[in-house]
Structures are given as structure tokens and as C-alpha cells.
C-alpha positions as CSV (number, residue, x, y, z in Angstrom):
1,X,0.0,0.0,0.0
2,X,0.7,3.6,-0.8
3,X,1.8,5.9,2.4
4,X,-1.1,7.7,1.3
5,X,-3.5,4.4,1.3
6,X,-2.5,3.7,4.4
7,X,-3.2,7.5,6.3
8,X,-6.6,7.5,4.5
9,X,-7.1,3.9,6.2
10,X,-6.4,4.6,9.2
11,X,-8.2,7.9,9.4
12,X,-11.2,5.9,8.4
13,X,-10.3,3.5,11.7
14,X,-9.8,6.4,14.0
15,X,-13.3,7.8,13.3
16,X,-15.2,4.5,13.3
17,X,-13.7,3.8,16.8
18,X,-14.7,7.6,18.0
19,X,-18.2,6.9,16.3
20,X,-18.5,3.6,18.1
21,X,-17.5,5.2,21.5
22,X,-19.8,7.8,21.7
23,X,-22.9,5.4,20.4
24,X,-22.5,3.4,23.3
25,X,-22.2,6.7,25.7
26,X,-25.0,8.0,24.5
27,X,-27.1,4.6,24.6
28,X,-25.9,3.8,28.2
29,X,-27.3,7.4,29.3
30,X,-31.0,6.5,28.2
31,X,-33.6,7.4,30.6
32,X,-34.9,3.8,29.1
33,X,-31.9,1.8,31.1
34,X,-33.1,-0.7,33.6
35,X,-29.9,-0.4,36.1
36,X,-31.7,0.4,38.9
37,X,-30.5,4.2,38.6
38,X,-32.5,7.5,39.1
39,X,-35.8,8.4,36.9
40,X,-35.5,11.8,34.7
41,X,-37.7,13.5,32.4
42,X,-40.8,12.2,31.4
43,X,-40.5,8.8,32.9
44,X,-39.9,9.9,36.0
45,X,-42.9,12.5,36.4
46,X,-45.4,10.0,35.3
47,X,-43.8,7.8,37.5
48,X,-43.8,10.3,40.3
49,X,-47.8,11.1,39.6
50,X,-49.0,7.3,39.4
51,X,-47.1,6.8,42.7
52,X,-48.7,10.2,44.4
53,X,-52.4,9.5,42.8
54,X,-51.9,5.8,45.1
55,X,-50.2,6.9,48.2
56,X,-52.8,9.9,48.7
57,X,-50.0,12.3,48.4
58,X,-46.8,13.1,50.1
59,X,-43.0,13.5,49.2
60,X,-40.7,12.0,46.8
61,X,-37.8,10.8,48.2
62,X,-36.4,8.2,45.1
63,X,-38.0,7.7,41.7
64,X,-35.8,5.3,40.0
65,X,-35.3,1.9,37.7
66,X,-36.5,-1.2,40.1
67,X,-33.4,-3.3,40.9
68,X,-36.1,-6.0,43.0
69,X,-39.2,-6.9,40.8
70,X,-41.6,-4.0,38.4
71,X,-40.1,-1.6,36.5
72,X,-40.2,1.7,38.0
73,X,-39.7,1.8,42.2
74,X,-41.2,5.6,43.9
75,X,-40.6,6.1,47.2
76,X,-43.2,8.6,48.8
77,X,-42.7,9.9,52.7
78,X,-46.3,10.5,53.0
79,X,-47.5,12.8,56.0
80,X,-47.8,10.4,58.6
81,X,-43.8,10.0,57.9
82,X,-44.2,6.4,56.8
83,X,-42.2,5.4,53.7
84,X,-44.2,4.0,51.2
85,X,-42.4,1.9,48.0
86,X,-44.3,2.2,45.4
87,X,-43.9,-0.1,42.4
88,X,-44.8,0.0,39.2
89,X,-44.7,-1.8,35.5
90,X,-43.8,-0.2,32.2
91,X,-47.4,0.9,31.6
92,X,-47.3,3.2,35.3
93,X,-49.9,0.5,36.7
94,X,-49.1,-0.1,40.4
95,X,-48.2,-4.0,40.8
96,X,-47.2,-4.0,44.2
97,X,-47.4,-1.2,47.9
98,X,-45.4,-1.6,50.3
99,X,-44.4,0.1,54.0
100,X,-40.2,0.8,52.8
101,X,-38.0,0.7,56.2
102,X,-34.8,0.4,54.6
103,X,-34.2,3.9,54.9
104,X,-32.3,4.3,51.4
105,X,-34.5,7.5,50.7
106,X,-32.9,11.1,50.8
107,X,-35.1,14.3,52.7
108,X,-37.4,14.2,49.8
109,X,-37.5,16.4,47.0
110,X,-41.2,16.5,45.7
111,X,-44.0,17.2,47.4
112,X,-47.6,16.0,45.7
């Protein structure tokens, strides 16, 4: 090959790789991932309504990607100061409510 050939070549390499690198950045940031991380956006305010609309009300302390069964997990501090996990499928349906005494929620940081 041609000194010439061969730059052009691995130009074409270098920007394939870059390409490739930043796909896969921008498709593990997704607001679609399922590993168990914080909600944002869209997903998480419908999330945050379905689980406010159940619970009666109260304050957000997590909206995030279930790690342990459903889809979406909401936890609410509702005004007695019980912390109610809220569960839901891809659809926003509730599948499962339950008292939450792990204590893994912040302050909360959205009142319904």
C-alpha cells in the first residue's frame, strides 16, 4: 500500500472507533436503562404522579429503575412520615405497595 492508502485507512479507523465510543455513551445514558439508577424526564414524572395518585399524596424521596421486581420503584414519605415503595410496571400500573423501612430515601425532594 501507498503511504497515502494507508493514512486515508487509518483515518477511516480512528473515526469508526470515535463513532463507536460515543454510540454506546449516549445509549448507556438512556432514561430507558433498567440499572436500577434514578428516573428523569418524562418517565420519571409519570412515574412520580402514578405513585402520588396511590399513596394519597406526600413526598418523593427516590423515583428510579426497580433493581427488585416491576419496573419503576417511587418512594413517597407520606404525611404520617411512613415510607411508602411504590412499584410500578412499564405501563405506570401499580403492581405491588409496600411500607419501605430500609431507609435508602434522601429528605425528599417533591411534594404532591
Amino acid at each position: 500500500m501507498q503511504r497515502t492508502t494507508k493514512l486515508i485507512a487509518g483515518g477511516a479507523l480512528t473515526v469508526a472507533l470515535i463513532g463507536a465510543g460515543a454510540g454506546m455513551a449516549v445509549a448507556g445514558s438512556s432514561d430507558e436503562s433498567s440499572d436500577g439508577g434514578a428516573l428523569s424526564g418524562p418517565t420519571r414524572e409519570k412515574a412520580v404522579a402514578a405513585a402520588l395518585e396511590v399513596t394519597g399524596g406526600g413526598r418523593v424521596s427516590e423515583a428510579e429503575h426497580a433493581d427488585d421486581g416491576g419496573t419503576y420503584s417511587v418512594e413517597v414519605i407520606v404525611e404520617s412520615g411512613r415510607h411508602i415503595e411504590v412499584k410500578l410496571d412499564d405501563n405506570f400500573h401499580v403492581i405491588k405497595q409496600e411500607n419501605d423501612d430500609d431507609g435508602s430515601g434522601s429528605d425528599g425532594s417533591d411534594r404532591g
